[in-house]
KEKE-275273 format. One record per residue (C-alpha): x, y, z; residue number from 1. Coordinates in steps of 0.1 Angstrom, whole numbers, plus 2048, in hexadecimal, padded with zeros to 3 digits. Last residue first. Layout:
u, v, w, k
X, Y, Z, NUM .
...
REM end
This chain:
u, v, w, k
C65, 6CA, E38, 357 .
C6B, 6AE, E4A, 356 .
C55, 68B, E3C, 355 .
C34, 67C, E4E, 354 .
C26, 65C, E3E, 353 .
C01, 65E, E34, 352 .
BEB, 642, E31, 351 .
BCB, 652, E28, 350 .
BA4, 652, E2D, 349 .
B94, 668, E17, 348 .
B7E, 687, E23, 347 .
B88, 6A1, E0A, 346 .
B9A, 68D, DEA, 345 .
BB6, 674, DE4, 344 .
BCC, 66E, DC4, 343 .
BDA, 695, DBC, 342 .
BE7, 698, DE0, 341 .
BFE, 67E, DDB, 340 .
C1E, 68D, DEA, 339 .
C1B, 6B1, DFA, 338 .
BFD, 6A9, E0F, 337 .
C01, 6C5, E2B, 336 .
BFE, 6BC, E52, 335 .
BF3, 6DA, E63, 334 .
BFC, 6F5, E80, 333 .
BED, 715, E7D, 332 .
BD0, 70A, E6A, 331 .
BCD, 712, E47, 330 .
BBF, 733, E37, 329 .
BDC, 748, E30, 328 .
BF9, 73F, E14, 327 .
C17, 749, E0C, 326 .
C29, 73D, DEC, 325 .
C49, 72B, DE2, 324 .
C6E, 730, DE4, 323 .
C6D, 74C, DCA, 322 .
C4F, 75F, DD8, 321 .
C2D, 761, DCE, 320 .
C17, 778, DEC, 319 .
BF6, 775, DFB, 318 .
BE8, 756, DEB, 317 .
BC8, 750, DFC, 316 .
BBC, 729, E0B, 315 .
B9F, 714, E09, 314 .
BA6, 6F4, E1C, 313 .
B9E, 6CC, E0E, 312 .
BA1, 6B2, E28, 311 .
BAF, 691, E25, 310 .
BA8, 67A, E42, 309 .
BC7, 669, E58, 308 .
BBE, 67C, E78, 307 .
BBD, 69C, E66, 306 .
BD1, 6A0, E45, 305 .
BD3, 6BC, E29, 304 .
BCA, 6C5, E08, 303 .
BD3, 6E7, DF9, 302 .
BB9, 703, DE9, 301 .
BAC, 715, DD1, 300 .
B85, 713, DC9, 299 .
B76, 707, DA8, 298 .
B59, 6F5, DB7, 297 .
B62, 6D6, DB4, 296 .
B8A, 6DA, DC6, 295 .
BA5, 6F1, DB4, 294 .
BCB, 6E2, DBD, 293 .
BEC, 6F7, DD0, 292 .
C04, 6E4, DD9, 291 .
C1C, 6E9, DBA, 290 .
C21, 709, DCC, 289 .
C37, 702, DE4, 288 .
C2C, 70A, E08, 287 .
C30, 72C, E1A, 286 .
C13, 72C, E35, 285 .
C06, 750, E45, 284 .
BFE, 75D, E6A, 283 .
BF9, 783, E5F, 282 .
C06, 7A6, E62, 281 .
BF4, 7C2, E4F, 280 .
BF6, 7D5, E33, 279 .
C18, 7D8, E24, 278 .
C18, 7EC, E05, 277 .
C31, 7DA, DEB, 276 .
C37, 7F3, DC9, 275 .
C41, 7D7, DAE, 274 .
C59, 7E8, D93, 273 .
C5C, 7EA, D67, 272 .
C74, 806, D5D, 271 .
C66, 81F, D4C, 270 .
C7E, 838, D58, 269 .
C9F, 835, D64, 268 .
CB3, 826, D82, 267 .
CD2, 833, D81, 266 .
CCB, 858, D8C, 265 .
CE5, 859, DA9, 264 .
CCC, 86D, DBC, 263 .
CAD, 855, DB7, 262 .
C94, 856, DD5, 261 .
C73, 845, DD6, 260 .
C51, 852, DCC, 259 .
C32, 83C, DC8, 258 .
C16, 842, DB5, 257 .
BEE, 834, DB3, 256 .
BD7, 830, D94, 255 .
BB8, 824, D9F, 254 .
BA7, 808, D8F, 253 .
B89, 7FC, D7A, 252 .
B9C, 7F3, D59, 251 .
B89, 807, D43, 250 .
B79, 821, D52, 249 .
B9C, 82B, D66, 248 .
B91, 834, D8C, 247 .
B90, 857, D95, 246 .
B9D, 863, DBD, 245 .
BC0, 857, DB3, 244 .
BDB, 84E, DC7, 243 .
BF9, 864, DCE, 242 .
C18, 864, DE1, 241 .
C1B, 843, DF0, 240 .
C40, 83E, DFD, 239 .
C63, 82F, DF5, 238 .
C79, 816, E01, 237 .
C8C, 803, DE7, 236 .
C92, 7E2, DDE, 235 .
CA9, 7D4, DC0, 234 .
CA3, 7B2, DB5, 233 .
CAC, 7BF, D90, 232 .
C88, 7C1, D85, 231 .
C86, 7E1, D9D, 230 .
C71, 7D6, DC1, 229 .
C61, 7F4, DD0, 228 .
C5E, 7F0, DF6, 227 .
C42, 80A, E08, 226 .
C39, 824, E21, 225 .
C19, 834, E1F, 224 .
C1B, 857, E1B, 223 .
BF6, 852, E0D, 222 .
BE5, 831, E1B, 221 .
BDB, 815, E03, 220 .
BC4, 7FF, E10, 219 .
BA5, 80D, E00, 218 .
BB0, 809, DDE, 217 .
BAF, 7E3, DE6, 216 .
B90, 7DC, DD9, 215 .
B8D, 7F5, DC0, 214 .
BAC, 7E7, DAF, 213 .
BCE, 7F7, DAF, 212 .
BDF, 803, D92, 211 .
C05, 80D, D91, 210 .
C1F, 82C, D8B, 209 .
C3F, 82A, D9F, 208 .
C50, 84E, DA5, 207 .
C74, 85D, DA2, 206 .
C82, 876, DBC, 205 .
C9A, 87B, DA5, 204 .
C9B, 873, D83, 203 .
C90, 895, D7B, 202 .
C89, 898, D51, 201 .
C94, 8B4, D3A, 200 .
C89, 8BA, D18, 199 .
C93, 8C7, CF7, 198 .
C8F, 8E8, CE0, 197 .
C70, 8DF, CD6, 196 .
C5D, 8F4, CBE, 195 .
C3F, 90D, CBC, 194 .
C4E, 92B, CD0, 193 .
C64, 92E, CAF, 192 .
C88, 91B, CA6, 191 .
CA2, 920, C8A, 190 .
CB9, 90A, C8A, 189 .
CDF, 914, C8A, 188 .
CE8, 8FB, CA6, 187 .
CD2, 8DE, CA7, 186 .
CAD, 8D8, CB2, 185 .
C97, 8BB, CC5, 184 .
CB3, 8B6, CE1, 183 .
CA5, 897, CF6, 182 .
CA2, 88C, D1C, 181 .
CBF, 8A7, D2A, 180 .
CC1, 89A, D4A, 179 .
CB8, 8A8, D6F, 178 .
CB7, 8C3, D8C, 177 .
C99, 8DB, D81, 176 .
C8B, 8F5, D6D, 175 .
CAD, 8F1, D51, 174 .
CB0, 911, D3E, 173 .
CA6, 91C, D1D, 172 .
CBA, 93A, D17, 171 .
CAF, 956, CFD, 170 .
C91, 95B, D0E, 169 .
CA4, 969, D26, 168 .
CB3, 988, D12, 167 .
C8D, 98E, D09, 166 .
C87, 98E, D2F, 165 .
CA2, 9A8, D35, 164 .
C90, 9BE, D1B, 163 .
C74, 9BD, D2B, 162 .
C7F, 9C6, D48, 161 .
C92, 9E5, D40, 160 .
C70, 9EC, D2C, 159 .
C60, 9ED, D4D, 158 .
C79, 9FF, D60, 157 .
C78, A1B, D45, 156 .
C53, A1F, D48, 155 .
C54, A22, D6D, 154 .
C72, A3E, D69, 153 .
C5B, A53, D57, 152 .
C3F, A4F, D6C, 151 .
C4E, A59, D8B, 150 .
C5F, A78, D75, 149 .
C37, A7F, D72, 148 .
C2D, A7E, D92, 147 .
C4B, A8D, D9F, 146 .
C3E, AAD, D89, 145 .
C1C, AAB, D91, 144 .
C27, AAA, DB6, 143 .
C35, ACA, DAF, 142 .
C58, AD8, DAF, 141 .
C6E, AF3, DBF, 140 .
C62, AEB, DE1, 139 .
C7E, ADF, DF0, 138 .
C70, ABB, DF3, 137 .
C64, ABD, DD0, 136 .
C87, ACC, DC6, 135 .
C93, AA6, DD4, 134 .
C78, A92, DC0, 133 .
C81, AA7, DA1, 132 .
CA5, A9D, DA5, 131 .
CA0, A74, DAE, 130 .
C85, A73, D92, 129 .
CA2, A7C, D75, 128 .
CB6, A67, D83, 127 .
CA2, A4A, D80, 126 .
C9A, A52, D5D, 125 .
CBD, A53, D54, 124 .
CC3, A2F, D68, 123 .
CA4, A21, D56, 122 .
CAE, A2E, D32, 121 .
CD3, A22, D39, 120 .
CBD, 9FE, D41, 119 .
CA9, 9FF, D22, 118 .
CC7, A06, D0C, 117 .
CD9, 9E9, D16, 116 .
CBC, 9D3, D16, 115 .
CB6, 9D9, CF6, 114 .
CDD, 9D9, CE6, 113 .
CD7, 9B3, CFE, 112 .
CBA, 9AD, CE4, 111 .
CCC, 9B4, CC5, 110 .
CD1, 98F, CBB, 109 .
CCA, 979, CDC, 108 .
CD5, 95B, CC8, 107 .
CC2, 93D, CD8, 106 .
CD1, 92B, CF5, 105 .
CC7, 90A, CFB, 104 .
CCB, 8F4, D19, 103 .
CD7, 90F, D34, 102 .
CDB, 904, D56, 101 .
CC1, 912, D6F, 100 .
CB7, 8F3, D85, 99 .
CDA, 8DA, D83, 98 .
CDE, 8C4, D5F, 97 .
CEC, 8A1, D55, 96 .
CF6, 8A0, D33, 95 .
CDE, 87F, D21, 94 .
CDA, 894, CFF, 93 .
CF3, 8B2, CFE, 92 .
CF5, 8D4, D0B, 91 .
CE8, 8ED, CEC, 90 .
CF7, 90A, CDA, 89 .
CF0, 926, CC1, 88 .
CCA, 91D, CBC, 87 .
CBE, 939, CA6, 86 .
C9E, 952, CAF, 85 .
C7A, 951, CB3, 84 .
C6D, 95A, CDB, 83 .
C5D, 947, CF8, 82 .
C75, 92A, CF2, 81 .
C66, 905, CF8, 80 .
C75, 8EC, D0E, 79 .
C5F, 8CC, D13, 78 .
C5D, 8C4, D39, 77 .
C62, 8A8, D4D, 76 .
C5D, 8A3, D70, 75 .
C55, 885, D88, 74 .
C68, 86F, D72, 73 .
C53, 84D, D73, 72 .
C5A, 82A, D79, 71 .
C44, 80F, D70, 70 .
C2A, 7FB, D83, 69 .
C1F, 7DA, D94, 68 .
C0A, 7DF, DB5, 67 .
C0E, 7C1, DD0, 66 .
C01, 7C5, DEC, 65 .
C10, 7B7, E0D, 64 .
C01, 7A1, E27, 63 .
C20, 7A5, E41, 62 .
C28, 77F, E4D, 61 .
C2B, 76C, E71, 60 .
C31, 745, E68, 59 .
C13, 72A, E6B, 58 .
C23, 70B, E72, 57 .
C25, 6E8, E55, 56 .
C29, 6C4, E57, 55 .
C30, 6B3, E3B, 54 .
C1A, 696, E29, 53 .
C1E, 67B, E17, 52 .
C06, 665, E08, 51 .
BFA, 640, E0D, 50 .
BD8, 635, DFC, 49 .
BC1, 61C, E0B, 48 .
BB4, 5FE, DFC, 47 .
B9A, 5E6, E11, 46 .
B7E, 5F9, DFF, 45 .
B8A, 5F9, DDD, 44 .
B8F, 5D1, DDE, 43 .
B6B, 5CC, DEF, 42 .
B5F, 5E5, DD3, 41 .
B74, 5D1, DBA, 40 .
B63, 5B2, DC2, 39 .
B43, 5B9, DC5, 38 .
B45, 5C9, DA1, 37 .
B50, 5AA, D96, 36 .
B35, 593, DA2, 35 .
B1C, 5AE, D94, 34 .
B29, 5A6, D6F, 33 .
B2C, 588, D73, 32 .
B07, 582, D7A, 31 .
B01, 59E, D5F, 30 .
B14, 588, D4A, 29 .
B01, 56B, D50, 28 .
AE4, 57C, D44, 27 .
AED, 588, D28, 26 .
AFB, 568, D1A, 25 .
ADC, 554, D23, 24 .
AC5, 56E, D13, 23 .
AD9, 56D, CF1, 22 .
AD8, 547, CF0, 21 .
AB4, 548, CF5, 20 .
AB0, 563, CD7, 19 .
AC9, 54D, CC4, 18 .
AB7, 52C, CC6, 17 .
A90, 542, CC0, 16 .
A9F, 554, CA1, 15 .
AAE, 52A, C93, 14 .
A8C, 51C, C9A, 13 .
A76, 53D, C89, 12 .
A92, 534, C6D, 11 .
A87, 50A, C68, 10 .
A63, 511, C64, 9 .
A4E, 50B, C8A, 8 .
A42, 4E0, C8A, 7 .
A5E, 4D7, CA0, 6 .
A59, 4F2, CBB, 5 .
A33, 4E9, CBD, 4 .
A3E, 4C2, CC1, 3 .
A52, 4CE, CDC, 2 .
A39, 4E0, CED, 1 .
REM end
């Protein structure tokens, strides 16, 4: 064999050197190789992490709903005259107004010469009927007659009436307790049945406008009593007054309104609000939300301790406060991870040193 490995060319003896080389460096390697894994698994084994952990109770909570909206005037109208004539006065932009102040008045030209002729007419026709009507009784007239004095002083009502309603198309007046929104004309303009004069908005009651799923449409109650929160911390009571029998196409939800009371008329519209509906009372957890961790399958959720072994729990937000959020799905009484959580998974054995809340 020897002899064989003498007689081979000098570089099919060097390839056969290296190849053995080669196979004795592998395999010692993979002898090493295993040793070391050994030893970490034996060292992973015998090592068990500490965390700390805080005992938490289950506290009584109203499950509310939590609709974001804006804030509505309930009315507003866009003033228009019935008639064509010249503005002679207006109240100004922002002037707070009671139902039947005037906004605009328009130059009543000869319309009140009108009127003033149309009621002498009425009061001449209507003495006119009262003597016929009395010879009728007498028998000095005929029913033709009244008939016709009847008729006479009909006519003369109506254009009375008429010409009391031109007069008041003259003066644009206020259809409810509220502000003057906008003047769209000044005085001397000229201004036709097609123009603005201005409009008036009612600041009180106000309403909250929001969307509400599908799912929780059902929930809501009308006349339901409910807290609308202002961006300013302010909370006031208010009530369902409407919710929508259509859903929006786009977005899938149903528009709903709150109405809430506003007589000093400070808060204004447009004004970004959450409307809170309670709907029921429930055993919840309020726990910081740094807590909170996704486990394989994508579900929310906070890792616990029972009887030193971690233990992942599915759990729902119900409401995001400022100390923290409340949360249903744990057990009444439980031991929370709140240091180390993100080193240890469901069914790990722990070390876990209990700190106060």
């Amino acid at each position: 064999m020897i002899k064989k490995f003498k007689d081979l060319p000098t570089n099919y003896k060097s390839a056969l050197v290296i190849f053995i080389a080669l196979v004795l460096w592998i395999a010692s390697g993979i002898f090493k190789s295993d040793s070391n894994i050994a030893t970490v698994e034996t060292t992973e084994a015998e090592k068990i992490i500490s965390v700390r952990a805080t005992d938490v109770v289950a506290e009584d909570k109203i499950y509310y709903l939590t609709i974001r909206g804006r804030t509505e005037a309930e009315n507003k109208v866009i003033m228009r005259p019935k008639t064509t004539s010249t503005i002679l006065e207006t109240l100004d932009k922002g002037q707070a107004v009671k139902k039947g102040d005037v906004v605009c008045t328009l130059d009543p030209e000869d319309r009140n010469a009108r009127l003033d002729e149309a009621v002498a007419n009425e009061k001449q026709a209507q003495l006119k009927f009262d003597a016929i009507e009395s010879l009728a009784k007498d028998g000095y007239r005929s029913d033709n007659a009244v008939a016709s004095a009847e008729a006479v002083l009909k006519g003369a009502i109506a254009r009375r009436e008429i010409a009391e309603n031109a007069v008041n198309n003259t003066m644009l007046k206020a259809p409810f307790d509220g502000f003057v929104e906008d003047i769209n004309v000044k005085v001397g303009d000229l201004i036709s049945p097609s123009q603005m004069c201005g409009s008036v908005i009612q600041l009180d009651p106000m309403i909250v406008t929001g969307e509400v799923t599908e799912k929780n449409i059902t929930q809501i109650i009308p006349q339901q009593k409910v807290n609308i929160e202002l961006l300013n911390g302010k909370v006031i009571e208010g009530q369902i007054s409407y919710i929508s029998k259509s859903s929006n196409s786009a977005t899938r939800t149903y528009k709903i309104e709150a109405t809430f009371e506003n007589k000093d008329g400070l808060i204004r519209e447009g004004v970004t609000a959450t409307v809170k509906a309670p709907l029921q009372k429930l055993k919840a957890h309020l726990i910081p939300s740094y807590l909170l961790s996704l486990n394989d399958f994508g579900d929310l959720g906070v890792k616990i301790v029972e009887n030193n072994i971690v233990r992942f729990v599915n759990i729902q937000i119900i409401e995001d406060v400022s100390e923290g959020i409340w949360v249903i799905g744990l057990p009444e009484k439980t031991k929370i991870i709140t240091v180390g959580q993100e080193y240890v998974i469901g069914g790990q054995t722990v070390n876990v040193q209990t700190v106060e809340s």
